[in-house]
N, CA, C and O atoms as a GROMACS GRO file, in nm:
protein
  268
    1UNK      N    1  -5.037 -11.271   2.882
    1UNK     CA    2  -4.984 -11.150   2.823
    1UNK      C    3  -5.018 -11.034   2.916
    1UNK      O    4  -5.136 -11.001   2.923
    2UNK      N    5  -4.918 -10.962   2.996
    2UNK     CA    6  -4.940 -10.816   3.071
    2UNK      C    7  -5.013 -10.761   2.996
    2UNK      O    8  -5.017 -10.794   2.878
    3UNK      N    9  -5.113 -10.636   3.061
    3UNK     CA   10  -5.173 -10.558   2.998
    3UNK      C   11  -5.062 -10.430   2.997
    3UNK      O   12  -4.965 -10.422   3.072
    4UNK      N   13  -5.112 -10.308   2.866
    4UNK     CA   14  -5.036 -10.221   2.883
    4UNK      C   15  -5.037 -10.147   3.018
    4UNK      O   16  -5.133 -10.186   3.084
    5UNK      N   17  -4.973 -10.065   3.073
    5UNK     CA   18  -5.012  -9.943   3.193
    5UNK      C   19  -5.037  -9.860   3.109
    5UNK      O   20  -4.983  -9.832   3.002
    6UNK      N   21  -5.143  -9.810   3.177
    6UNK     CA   22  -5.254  -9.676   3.137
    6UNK      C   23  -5.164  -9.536   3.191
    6UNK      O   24  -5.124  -9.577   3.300
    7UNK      N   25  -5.120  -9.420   3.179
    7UNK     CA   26  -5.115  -9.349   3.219
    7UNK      C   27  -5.189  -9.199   3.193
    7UNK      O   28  -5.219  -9.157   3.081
    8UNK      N   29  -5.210  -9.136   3.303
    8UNK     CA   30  -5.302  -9.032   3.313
    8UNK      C   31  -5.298  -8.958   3.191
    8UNK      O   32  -5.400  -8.918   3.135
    9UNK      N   33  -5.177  -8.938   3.147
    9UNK     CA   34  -5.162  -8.865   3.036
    9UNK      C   35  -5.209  -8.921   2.951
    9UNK      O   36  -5.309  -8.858   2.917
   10UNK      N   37  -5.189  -9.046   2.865
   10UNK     CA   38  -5.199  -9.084   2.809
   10UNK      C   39  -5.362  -9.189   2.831
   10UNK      O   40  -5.346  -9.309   2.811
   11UNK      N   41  -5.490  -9.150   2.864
   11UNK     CA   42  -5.611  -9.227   2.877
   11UNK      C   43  -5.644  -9.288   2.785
   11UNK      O   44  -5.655  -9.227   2.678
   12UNK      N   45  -5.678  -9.454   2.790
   12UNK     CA   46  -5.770  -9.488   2.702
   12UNK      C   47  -5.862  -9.446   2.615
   12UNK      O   48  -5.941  -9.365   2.662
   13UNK      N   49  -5.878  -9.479   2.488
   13UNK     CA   50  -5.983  -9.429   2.432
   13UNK      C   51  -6.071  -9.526   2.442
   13UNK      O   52  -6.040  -9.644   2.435
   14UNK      N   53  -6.211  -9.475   2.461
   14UNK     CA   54  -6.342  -9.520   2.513
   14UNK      C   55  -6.410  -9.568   2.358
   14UNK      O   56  -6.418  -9.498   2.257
   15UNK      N   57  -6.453  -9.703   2.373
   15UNK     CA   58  -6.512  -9.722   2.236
   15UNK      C   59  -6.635  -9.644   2.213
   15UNK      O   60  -6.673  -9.555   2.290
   16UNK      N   61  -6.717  -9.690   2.069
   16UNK     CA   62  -6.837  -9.649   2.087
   16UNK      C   63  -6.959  -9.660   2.198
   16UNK      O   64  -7.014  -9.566   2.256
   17UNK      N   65  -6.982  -9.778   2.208
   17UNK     CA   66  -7.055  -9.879   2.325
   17UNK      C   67  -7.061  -9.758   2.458
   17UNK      O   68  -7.155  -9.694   2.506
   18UNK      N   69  -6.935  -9.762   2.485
   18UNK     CA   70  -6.869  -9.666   2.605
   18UNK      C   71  -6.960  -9.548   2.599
   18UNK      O   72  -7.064  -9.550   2.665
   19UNK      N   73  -6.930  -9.450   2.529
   19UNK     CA   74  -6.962  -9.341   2.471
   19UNK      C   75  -7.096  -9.333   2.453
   19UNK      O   76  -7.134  -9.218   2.477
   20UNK      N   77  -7.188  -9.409   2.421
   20UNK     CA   78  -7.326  -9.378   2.358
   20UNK      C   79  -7.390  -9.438   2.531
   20UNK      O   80  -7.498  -9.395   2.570
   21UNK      N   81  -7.323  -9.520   2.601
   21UNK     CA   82  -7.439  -9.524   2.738
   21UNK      C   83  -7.367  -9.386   2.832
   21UNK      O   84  -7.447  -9.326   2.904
   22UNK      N   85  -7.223  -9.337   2.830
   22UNK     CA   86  -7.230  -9.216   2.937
   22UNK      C   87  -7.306  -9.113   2.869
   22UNK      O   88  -7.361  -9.039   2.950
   23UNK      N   89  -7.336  -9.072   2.707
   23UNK     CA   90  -7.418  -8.979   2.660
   23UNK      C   91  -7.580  -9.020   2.760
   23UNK      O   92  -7.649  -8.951   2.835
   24UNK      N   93  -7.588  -9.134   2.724
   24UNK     CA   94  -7.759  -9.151   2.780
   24UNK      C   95  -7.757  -9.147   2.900
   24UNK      O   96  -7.849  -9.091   2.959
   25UNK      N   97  -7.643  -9.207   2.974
   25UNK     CA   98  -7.648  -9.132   3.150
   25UNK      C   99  -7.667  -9.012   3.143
   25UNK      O  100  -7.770  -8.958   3.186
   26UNK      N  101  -7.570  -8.950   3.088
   26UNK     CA  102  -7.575  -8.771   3.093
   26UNK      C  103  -7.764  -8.747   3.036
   26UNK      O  104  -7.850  -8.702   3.111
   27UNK      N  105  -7.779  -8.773   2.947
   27UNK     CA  106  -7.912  -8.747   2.948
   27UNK      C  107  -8.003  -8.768   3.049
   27UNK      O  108  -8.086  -8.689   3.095
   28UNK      N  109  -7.979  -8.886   3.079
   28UNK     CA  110  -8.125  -8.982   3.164
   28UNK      C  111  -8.094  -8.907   3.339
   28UNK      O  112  -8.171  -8.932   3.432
   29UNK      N  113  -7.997  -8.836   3.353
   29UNK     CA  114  -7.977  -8.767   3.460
   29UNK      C  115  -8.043  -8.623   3.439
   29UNK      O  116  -8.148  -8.595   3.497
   30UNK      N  117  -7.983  -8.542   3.362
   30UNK     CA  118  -8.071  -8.404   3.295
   30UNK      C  119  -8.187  -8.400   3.309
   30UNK      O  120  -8.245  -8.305   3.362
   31UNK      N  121  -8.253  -8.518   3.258
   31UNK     CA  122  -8.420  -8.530   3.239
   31UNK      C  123  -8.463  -8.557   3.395
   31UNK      O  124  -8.571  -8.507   3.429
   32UNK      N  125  -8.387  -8.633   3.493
   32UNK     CA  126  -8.444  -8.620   3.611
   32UNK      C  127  -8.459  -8.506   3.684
   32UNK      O  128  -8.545  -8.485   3.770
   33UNK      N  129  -8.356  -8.421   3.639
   33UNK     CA  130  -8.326  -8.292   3.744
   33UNK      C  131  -8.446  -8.247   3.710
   33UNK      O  132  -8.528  -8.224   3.799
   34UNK      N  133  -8.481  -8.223   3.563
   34UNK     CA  134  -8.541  -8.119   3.481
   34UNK      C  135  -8.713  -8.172   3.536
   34UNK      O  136  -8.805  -8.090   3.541
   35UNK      N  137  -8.731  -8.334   3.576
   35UNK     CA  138  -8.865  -8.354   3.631
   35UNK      C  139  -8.880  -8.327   3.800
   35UNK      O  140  -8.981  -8.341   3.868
   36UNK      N  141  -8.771  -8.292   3.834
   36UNK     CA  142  -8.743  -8.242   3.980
   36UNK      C  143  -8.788  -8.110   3.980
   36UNK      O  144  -8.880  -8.086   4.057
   37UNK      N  145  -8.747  -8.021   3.915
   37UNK     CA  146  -8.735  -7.932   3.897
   37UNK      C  147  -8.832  -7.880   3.870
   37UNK      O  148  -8.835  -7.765   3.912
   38UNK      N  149  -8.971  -7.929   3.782
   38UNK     CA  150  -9.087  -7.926   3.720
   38UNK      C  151  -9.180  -7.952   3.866
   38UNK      O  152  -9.248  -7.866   3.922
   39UNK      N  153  -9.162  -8.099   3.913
   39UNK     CA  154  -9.272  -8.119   4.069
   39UNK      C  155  -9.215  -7.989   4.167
   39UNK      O  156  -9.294  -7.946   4.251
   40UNK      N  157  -9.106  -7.938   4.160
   40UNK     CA  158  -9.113  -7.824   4.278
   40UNK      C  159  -9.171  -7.750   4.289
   40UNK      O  160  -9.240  -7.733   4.389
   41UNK      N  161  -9.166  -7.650   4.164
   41UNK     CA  162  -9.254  -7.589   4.059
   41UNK      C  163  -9.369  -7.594   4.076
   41UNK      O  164  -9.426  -7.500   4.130
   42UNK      N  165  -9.426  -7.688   4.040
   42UNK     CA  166  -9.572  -7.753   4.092
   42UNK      C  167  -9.630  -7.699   4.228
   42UNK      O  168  -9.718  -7.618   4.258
   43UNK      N  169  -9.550  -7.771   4.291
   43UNK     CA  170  -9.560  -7.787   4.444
   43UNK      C  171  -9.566  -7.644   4.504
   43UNK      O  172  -9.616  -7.622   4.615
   44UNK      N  173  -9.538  -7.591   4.461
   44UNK     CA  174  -9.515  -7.437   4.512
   44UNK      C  175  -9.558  -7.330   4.406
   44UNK      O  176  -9.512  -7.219   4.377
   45UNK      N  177  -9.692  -7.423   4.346
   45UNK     CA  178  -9.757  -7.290   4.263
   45UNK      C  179  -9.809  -7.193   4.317
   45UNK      O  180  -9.789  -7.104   4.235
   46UNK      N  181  -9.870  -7.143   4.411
   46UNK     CA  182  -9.933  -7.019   4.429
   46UNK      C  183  -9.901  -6.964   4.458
   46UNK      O  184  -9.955  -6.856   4.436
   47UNK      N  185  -9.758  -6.963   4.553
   47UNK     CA  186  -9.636  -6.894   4.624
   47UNK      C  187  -9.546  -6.882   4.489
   47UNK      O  188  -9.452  -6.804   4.504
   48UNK      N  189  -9.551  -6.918   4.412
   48UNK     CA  190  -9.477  -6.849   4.269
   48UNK      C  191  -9.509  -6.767   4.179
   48UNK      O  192  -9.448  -6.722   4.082
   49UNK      N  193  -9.620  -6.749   4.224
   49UNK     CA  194  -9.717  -6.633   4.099
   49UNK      C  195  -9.627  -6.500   4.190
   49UNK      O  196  -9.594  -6.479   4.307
   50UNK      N  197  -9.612  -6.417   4.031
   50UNK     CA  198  -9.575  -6.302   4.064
   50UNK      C  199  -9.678  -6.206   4.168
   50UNK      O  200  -9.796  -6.243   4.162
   51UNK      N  201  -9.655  -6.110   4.246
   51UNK     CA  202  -9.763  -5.999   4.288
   51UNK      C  203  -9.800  -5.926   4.180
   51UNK      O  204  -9.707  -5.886   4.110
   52UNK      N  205  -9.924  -5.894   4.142
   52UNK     CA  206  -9.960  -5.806   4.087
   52UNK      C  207  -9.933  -5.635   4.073
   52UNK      O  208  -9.974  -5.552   4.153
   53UNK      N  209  -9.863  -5.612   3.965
   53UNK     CA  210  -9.825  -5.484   4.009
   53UNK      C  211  -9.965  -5.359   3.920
   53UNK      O  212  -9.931  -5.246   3.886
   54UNK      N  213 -10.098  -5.408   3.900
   54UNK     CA  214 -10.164  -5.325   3.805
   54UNK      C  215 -10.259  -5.245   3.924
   54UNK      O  216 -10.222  -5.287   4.033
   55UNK      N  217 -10.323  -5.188   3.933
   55UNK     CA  218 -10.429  -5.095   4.016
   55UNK      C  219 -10.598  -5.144   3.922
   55UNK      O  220 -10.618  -5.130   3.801
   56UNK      N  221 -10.717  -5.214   4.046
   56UNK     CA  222 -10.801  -5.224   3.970
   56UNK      C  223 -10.884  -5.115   4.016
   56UNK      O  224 -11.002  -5.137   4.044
   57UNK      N  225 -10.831  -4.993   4.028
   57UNK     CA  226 -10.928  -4.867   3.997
   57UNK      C  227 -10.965  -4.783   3.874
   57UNK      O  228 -10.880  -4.796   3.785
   58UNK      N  229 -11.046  -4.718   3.848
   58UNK     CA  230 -11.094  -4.650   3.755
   58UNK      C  231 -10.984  -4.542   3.757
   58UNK      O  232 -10.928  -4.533   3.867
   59UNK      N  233 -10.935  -4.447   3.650
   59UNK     CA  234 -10.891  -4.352   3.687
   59UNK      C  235 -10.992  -4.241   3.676
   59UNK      O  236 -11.109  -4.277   3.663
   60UNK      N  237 -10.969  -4.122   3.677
   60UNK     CA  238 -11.082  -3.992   3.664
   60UNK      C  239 -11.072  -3.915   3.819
   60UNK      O  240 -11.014  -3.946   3.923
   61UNK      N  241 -11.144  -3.817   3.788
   61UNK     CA  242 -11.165  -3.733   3.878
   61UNK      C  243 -11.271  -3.755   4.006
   61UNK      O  244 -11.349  -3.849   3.990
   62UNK      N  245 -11.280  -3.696   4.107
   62UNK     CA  246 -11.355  -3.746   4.238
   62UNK      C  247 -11.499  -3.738   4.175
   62UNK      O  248 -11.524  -3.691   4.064
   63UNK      N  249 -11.586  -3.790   4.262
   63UNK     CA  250 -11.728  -3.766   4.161
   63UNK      C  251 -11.769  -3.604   4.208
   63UNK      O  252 -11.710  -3.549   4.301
   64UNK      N  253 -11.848  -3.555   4.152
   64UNK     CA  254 -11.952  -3.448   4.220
   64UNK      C  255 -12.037  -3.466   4.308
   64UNK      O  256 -12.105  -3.568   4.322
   65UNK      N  257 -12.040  -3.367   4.375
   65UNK     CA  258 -12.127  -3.359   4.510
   65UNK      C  259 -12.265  -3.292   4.446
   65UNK      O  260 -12.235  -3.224   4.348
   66UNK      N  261 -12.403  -3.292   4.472
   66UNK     CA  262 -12.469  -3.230   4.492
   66UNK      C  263 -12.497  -3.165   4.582
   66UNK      O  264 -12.494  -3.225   4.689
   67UNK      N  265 -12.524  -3.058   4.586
   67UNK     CA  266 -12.596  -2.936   4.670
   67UNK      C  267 -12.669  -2.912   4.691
   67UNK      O  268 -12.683  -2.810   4.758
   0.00000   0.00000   0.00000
């Protein structure tokens, strides 16, 4: 028995089976980027800390002089 021809327009529909392992590809790919993404991170902690933008001086006036 020929199979039908598929046309572009008209695509197969994907069973369940289908459907529930490209969801977990799509996941199980996400989660890699996202642990890629995490060791870079890592890797380049101290060069990622922001600069400090605070002043650790006192504020106030100059001291006094004695005379």
């Amino acid at each position: 028995m020929p199979r039908p021809v598929q046309h572009p327009s008209h695509p197969a529909k994907k069973s369940p089976a289908v459907r529930s392992l490209e969801r977990e590809q799509r996941k199980q790919a996400k989660d890699e980027d996202e642990q890629k993404l995490e060791e870079g991170l890592e890797d380049t902690f101290p060069a990622s800390d922001p600069v400090s933008v605070t002043s650790t001086s006192i504020p106030g006036g100059p001291k006094q002089r004695k005379h």
